[in-house]
C-alpha positions in Angstrom: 117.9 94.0 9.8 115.5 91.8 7.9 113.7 94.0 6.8 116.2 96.1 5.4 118.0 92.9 3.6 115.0 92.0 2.0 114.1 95.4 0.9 117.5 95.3 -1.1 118.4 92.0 -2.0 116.2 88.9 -3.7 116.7 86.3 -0.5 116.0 83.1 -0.5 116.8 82.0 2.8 118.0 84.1 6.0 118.9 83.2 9.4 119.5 86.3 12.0 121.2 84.9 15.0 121.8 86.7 18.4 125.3 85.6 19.2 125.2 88.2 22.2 123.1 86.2 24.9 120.1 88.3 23.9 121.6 91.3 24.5 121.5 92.6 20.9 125.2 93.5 20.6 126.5 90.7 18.1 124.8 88.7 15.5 126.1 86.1 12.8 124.1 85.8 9.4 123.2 83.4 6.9 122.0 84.8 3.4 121.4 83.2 0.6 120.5 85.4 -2.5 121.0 85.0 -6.3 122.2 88.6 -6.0 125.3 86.8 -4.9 126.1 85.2 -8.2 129.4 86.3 -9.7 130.4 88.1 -7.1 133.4 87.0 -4.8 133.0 86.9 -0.9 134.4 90.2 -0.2 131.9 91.9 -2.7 129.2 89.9 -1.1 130.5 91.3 2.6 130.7 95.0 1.2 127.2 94.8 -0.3 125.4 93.8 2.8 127.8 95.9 4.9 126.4 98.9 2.9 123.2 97.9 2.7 123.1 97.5 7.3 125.6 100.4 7.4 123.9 102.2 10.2 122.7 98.9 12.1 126.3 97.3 12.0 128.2 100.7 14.0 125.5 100.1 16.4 127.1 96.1 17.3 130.0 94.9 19.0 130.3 91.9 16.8 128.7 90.7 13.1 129.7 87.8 10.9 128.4 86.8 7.7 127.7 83.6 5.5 126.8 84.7 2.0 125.8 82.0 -0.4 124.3 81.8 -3.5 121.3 79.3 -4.0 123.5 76.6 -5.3 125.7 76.7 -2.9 123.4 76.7 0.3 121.6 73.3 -1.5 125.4 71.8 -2.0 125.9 72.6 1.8 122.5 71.6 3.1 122.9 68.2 0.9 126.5 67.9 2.7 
């Protein structure tokens, strides 16, 4: 999944998280990516749903957190 996010969007900061007990089946995500920039949280969600199309039919469960730069340093300085 990294791979493939990186490959399509500029990132700046990504957390993968295996929310499954290490069996692979659910992950949550944190992305930070200026690619995010004018663009409301569902737009955000359908981008990287497209871009991990074929990974996500393959879970049980996946959330996302998609921030833009600014926001990730508001909520780290939170």
């Amino acid at each position: 999944m990294a791979a493939k996010l990186r490959a399509n969007l500029a990132i700046e900061h990504l957390e993968i998280t295996d929310t499954s007990a290490n069996c692979g089946s659910s992950f949550a995500l944190v992305i930070v990516s200026p690619d995010f920039a004018r663009k409301m949280t569902l737009a955000r969600h359908k981008l990287v749903n497209q871009i991990l199309a074929e990974e996500i039919t393959q879970l049980h469960a996946f959330s996302q957190k998609t921030l833009t730069p600014e926001q990730w340093a508001k909520e780290r300085g939170a």
